[in-house]
N, C-alpha and C positions, 0 to 999 in steps of 0.2 A: 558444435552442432552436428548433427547424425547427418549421413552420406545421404540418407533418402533427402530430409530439408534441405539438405545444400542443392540436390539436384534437380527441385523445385521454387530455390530463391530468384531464377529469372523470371520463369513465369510468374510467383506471386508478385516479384516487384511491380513489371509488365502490370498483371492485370489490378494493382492496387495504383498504378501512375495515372489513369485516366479514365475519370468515372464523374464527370462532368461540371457544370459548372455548380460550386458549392457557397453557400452565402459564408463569408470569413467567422460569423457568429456563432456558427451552429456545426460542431466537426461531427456529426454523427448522421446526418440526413446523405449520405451515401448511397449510390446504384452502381450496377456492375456495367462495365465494358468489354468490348470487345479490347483482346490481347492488341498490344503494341508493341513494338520493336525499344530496346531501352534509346536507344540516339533519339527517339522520336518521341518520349515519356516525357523531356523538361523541355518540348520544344516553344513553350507558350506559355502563359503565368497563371492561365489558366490550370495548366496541365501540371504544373508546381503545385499549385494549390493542392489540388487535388490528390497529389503524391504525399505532401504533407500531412491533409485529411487523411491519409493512408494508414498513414502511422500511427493517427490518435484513433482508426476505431480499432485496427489490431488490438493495441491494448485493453478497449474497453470491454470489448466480448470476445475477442482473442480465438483462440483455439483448444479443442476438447475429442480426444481419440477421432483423429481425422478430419475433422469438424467446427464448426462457428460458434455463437452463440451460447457458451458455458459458463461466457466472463470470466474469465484466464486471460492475461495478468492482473489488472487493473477492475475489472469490474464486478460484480458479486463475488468471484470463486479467491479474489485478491480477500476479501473483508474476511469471507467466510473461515477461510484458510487461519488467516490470520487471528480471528476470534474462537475458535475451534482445537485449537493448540494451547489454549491458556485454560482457565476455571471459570471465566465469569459467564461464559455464553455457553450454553448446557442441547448437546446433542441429543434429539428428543427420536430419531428412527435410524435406522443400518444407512441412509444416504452419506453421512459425514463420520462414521465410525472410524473408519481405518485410519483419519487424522483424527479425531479426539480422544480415543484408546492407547495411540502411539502403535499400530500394527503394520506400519508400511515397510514396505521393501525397494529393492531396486526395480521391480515391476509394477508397482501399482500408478492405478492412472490419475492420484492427485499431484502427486509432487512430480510425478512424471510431464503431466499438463502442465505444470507452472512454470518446468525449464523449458519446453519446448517453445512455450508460446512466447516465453520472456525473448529466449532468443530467436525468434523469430519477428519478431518485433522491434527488436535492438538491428537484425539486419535490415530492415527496412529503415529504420533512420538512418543509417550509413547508409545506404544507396543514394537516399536523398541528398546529406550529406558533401556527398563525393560530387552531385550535380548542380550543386548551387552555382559555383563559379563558376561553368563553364556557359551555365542560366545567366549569370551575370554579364558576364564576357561577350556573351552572344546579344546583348542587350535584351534578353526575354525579360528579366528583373533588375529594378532599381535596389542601391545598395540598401537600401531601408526594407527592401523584399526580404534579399540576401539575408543579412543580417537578424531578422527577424525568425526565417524559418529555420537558418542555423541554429540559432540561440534555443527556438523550440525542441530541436531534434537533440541538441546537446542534453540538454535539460531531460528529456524524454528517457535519453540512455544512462544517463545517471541514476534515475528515478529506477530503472528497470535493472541495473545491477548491483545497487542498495537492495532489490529483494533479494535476490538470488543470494545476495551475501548472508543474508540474516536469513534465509532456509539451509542452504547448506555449505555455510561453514562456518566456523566455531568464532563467537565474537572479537571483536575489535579491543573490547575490554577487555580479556583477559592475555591475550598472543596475538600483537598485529604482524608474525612471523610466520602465525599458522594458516595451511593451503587454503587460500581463495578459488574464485572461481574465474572461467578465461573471461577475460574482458576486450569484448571484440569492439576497436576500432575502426574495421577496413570493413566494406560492404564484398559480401559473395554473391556474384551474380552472374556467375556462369561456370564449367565443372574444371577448368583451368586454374580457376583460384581454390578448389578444393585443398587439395594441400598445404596451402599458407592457412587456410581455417583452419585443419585439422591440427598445425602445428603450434597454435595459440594455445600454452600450457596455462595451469589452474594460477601460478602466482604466488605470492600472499596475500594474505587480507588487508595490510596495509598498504601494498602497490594496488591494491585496486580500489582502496580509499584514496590515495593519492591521487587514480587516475580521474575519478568519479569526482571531488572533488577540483582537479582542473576540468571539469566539463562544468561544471556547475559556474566555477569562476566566470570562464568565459562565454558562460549563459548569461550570466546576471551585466557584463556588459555591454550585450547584445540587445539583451529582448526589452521593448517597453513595457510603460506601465500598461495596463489594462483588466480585463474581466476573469473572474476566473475560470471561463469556458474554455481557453486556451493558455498554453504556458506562458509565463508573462513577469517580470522580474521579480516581482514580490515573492513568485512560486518557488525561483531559482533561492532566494534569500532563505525563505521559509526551509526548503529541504537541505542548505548550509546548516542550518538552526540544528535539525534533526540528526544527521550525518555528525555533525561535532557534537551531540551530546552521545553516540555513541562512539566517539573517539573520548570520551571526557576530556575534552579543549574544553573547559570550563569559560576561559575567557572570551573565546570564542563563538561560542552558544551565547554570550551575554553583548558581542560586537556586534553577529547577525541580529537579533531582536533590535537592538538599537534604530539597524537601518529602517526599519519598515514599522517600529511604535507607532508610529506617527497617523499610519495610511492605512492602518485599518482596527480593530474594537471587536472584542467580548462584545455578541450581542446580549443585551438587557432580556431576553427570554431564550431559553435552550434548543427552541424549537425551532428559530426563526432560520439555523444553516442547513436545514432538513426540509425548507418549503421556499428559500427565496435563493440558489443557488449563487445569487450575486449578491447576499449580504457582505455585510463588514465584516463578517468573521470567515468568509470563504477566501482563500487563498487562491485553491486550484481544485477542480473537480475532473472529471469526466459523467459529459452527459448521455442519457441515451431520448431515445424517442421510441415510440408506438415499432418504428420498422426499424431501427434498428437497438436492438438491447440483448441482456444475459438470456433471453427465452425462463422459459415456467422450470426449468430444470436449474438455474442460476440469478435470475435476478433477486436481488434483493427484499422486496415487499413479497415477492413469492413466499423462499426460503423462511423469511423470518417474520412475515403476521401471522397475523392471529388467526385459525381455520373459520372462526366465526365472521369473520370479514372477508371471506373467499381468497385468502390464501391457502398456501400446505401448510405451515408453521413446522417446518422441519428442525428449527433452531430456535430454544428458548433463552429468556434468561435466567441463569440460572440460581436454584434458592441461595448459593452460595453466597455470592456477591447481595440479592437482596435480601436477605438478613445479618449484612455484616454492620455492627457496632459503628462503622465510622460512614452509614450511610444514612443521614439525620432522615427522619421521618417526615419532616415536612419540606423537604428536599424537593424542589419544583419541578426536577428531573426523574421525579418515578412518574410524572404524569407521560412521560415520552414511553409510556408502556400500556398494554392493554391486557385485560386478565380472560383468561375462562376456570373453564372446573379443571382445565387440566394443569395451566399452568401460566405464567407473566411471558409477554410477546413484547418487545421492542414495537415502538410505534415511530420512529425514527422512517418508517420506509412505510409508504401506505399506498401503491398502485398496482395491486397482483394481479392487474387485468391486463394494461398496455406497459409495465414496468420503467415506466418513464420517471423513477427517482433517479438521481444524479450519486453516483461514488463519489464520495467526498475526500478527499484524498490528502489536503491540506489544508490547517485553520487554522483560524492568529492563537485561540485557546490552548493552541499544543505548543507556538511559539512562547506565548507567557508562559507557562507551566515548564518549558525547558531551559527559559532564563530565572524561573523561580528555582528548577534546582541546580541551577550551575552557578547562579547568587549563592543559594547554602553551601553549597560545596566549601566556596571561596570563602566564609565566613560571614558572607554581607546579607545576615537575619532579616534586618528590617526590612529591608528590600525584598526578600524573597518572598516575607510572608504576606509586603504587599499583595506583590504581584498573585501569588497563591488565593490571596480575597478578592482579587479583583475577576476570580473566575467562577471560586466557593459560592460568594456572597450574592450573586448577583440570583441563583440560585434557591437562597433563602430568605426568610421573614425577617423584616427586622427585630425580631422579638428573640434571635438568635444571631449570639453576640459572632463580631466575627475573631479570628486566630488571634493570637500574639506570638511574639516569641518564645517568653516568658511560661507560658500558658502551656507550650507545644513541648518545652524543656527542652530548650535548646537545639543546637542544629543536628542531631538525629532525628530527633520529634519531629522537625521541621521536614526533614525528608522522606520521613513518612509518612506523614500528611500528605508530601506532596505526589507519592506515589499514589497513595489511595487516593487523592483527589482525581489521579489519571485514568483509574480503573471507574468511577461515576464517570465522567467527562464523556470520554470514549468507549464506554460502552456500545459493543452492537458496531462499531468503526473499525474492527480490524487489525486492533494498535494493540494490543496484550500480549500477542506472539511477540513485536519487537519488544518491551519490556522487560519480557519474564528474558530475553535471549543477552541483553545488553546488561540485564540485572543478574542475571547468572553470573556472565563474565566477572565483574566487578564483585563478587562474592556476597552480596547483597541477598539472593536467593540460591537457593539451592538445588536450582532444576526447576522444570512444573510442577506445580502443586498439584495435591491431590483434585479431583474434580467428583462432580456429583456424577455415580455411576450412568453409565451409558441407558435410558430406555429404561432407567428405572422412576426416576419423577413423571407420577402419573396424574398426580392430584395438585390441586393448591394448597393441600394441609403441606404440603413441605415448603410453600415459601410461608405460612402462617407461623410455624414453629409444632404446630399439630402431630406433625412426624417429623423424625431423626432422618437426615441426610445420608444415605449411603454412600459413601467417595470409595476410589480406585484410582486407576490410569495417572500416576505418578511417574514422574522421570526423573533420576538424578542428575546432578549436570553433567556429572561423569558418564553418562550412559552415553553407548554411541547411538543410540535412538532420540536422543536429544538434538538434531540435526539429521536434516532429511539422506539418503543415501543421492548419488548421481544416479540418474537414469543406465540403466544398463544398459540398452540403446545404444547412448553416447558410448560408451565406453567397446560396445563391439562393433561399432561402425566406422570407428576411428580407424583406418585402415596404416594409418604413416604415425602415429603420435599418441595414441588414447591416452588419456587421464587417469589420474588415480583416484580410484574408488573411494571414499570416505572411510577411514577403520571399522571395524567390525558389520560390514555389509558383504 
């Protein structure tokens, strides 16, 4: 982290420790306090709470060149990002160009935003972290408190150094030798500990799967069951699922699913994890509300409706994706869009006035899908292409048959289905970038694909077939533009230890 955030980690701690009393249901209905001394931040369970709450809205609207409200890590600017870097979601003005083009540097303020805020976020979980027990000890919290907000903040920092892994640095699949990112366990919260932060080098990417992975373990035998408003076992499970399929732990990805089949469902309509945040298919989300969310410059329903419905519609989707071959026509999931004469909008997000849709961050649909392809991997067809229909089908008419084995020719077929069953799924969620990044690795693709040129789909004759697609903005995997650069920031602030830049930055 840069010498300026470190030497404003007491006060944000301070002023995110005690900001009143917050119902346990709702992490986002947050007001500001007056500063407090840290000894006096866990002095009451109150005051825990509410340091907790801390850490879940950093994430959720985070921080953006000095600033709130951008949804940096976790809320719009997290989807955006991540849908924006792939083909299927098509950049429609100059707001999101410099990551859809592949134009960034070590100065610019997207990738720039996304480590800063990641880690500034990860130190407020440590802060908290480091104060539970002494919260416990003091009798402020019962071990069921303890335990609970641990298991959250664990969970929170895994969650947050799985992005940074899959922005800037080279996947798990192909070199889990190759330099990671620092993976900060200790909270900084005064200019004393400066030095031990600066000295937390980049790593590899498999000790920081190892590390990320023992936080998640000992999340998932912490936290209980419950909603997915907060983190909560199934979330901890859910993101084992995710994490091991891009370790390809095959077996693994099919142990985690096992845990939590049981406890939650595919819902029967596509729409239903996009309007009832506590369905059976929400895992984990981050909410926001009217006063606190991404603002008109990052929320979600902003960014990506449709301008006819008093959004911007900064972010379509693009003809690519809907004119491809393997997206059935009477597909229940094109009605999760809305058209004008310019072009198909994601209806996935619909409140561009108070932005109060919910970042969805986790669902059982990614867990089935990730034990459908770690089933094929393994050899175990039937299985997989179950599972693979139990997500397809629910989707379609029964007047469309569903997969077979046989049908799909065997287990390539099968995994390519079950890729492009990913790219429908989650559309407009934010999950492309980790695909195309875990799919690289694995030699599976070969970089980003081409995408539809920037600002050039004007019309809906290009998602009709009327007119020819112009594509550009390719990256091979070899490119060192294929993974974001480190902030250069970091890297001249570091006064005892900086890091090493990414190659070719």
């Amino acid at each position: 982290m840069n010498k300026f955030s470190i030497k404003n980690f007491k006060l944000i701690a301070a002023g995110m420790a005690l900001m009143g009393a917050i119902s346990s249901c709702d992490v986002t209905e947050l007001t500001p306090a007056n500063l407090i001394p840290d000894q006096e931040a866990f002095a009451t369970a109150a005051r825990v709470n509410s340091a907790v709450l801390g850490v879940y809205e950093s994430a959720q609207r985070g921080f953006y060149l000095g600033s709130v409200q951008r949804g940096y890590p976790f809320g719009g600017a997290n989807v955006q990002q991540g849908d924006l870097r792939g083909e299927d979601m098509y950049n429609d003005q100059l707001f999101y160009e410099i990551t859809y083009a592949g134009t960034y540097n070590p100065n610019t303020a997207n990738n720039n935003g996304m480590w800063i805020s990641i880690y500034r976020m990860v130190n407020r979980a440590n802060i908290v972290l480091e104060n539970l027990d002494v919260a416990l000890a003091n009798g402020v919290l019962t071990q069921a408190q303890r335990d609970q907000y641990r298991g959250e903040m664990l969970f929170l920092r895994a969650l947050a150094h799985h992005e940074l892994l899959l922005h800037f640095a080279r996947p798990y699949s192909e070199n889990p030798s190759a330099p990671g990112v620092p993976y900060r366990t200790f909270a900084i919260n005064d200019v004393p500990k400066v030095p031990q932060g600066e000295a937390v080098g980049r790593g590899t990417v498999g000790e920081d799967y190892n590390q990320l992975l023992s936080d998640l373990n000992e999340a998932e035998t912490l936290l209980p069951t419950g909603t997915a408003l907060r983190a909560n076992k199934g979330a901890a499970i859910a993101l084992k699922s995710r994490v091991k399929l891009h370790m390809k732990d095959w077996a693994g990805v099919i142990a985690e699913y096992a845990k939590i089949q049981g406890s939650y469902a595919v819902t029967p309509s596509p729409t239903t994890p996009f309007r009832t945040a506590t369905s059976s298919d929400n895992i984990f989300s981050f909410v926001h509300t009217d006063a606190s969310n991404a603002g008109v410059n990052g929320a979600l329903a902003s960014m990506y409706g449709n301008p006819n419905n008093g959004a911007r519609g900064l972010v379509k989707v693009s003809p690519i994706i809907w004119r491809a071959s393997f997206w059935h026509q009477e597909d229940t999931r094109r009605a999760l869009t809305t058209q004008s004469s310019a072009g198909v909008y994601t209806n996935k997000y619909i409140d561009p006035v108070t932005y109060r849709d919910p970042t969805v961050i986790l669902r059982f649909a990614e867990v089935v899908l990730n034990a459908a392809e770690a089933n094929a991997q393994l050899g175990n067809l039937d299985v997989a292409v179950a599972q693979l229909n139990s997500v397809r089908s629910r989707a379609l008419p029964a007047s469309v048959p569903a997969f077979t084995a046989a049908g799909l020719g065997g287990k390539e077929g099968i995994l390519t289905a079950i890729y492009n069953e990913r790219r429908i799924e989650f559309l407009a969620e934010g999950r492309r970038w980790a695909d195309i990044h875990r799919l690289s690795g694995a030699g599976v693709m070969t970089g980003v694909p081409a995408k539809a040129t920037s600002r050039s789909i004007t019309s809906i004759d290009f998602y009709t077939g009327a007119r020819a697609i112009p594509t550009d903005h390719a990256i091979p995997y070899s490119s060192h533009l294929f993974i974001w650069p480190i902030p250069l920031e970091e890297i001249q602030t570091n006064a005892s230890a900086p890091i090493a830049q990414n190659p070719g930055y």
